[in-house]
C-alpha positions as CSV (number, residue, x, y, z in Angstrom):
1,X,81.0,117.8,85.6
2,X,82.5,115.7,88.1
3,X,85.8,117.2,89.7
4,X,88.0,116.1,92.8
5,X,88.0,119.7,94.2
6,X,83.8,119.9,93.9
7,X,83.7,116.0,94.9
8,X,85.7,116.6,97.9
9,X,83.3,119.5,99.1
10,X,80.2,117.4,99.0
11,X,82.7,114.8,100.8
12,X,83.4,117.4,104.0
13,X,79.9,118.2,104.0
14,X,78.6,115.2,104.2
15,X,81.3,114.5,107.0
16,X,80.4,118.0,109.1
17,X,77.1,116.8,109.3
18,X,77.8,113.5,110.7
19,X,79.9,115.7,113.0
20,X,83.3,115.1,111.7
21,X,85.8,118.2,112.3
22,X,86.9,119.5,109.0
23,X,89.1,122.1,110.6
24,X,92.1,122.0,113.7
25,X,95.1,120.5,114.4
26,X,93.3,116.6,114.8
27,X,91.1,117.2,112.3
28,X,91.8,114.6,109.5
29,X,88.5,114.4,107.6
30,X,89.7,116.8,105.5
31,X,92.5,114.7,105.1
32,X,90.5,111.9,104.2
33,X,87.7,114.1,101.6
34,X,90.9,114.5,99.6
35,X,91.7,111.1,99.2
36,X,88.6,110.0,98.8
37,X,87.4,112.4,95.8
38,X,90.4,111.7,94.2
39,X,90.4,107.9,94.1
40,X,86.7,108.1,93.0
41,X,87.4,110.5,90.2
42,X,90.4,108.7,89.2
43,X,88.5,105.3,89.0
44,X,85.4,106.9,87.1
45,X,87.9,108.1,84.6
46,X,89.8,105.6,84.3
47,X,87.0,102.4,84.0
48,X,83.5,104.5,82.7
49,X,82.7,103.8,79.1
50,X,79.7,105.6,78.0
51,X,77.6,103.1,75.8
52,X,74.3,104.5,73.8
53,X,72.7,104.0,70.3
54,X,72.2,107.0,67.8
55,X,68.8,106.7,66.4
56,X,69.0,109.5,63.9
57,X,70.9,112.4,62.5
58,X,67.9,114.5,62.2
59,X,67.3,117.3,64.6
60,X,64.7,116.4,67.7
61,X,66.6,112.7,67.7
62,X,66.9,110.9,70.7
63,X,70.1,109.3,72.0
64,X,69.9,106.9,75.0
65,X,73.2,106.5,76.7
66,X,74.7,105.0,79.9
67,X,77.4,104.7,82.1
68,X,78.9,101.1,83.1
């Protein structure tokens, strides 16, 4: 499930190992993960519309479904 808190860790990870300091008192990436995960996970919410086609009510049905 997508989350800000689990978004922003993959964020500062991403950013350590591009050799951004996530930690000390000029460190701002962390900072920045924050805002980042949360203006991502805000727009996802906000704008995704899951759009799919139920071909059956039967058990072993498939639905195909997307996100725009």
């Amino acid at each position: 499930m997508l989350s800000k808190a689990g978004l922003k860790g993959r964020i500062e990870s991403e950013l350590t190992t591009q050799g951004f300091q996530i930690v000390g008192p000029h460190a701002w990436a962390s900072r920045m993960a924050t805002a980042i995960a949360n203006a991502v996970v805000d727009e996802i919410q906000a704008n995704a519309k899951a759009v799919g086609t139920d071909t059956g009510t039967g058990g072993g049905s498939s639905h195909n479904l997307s996100i725009e």
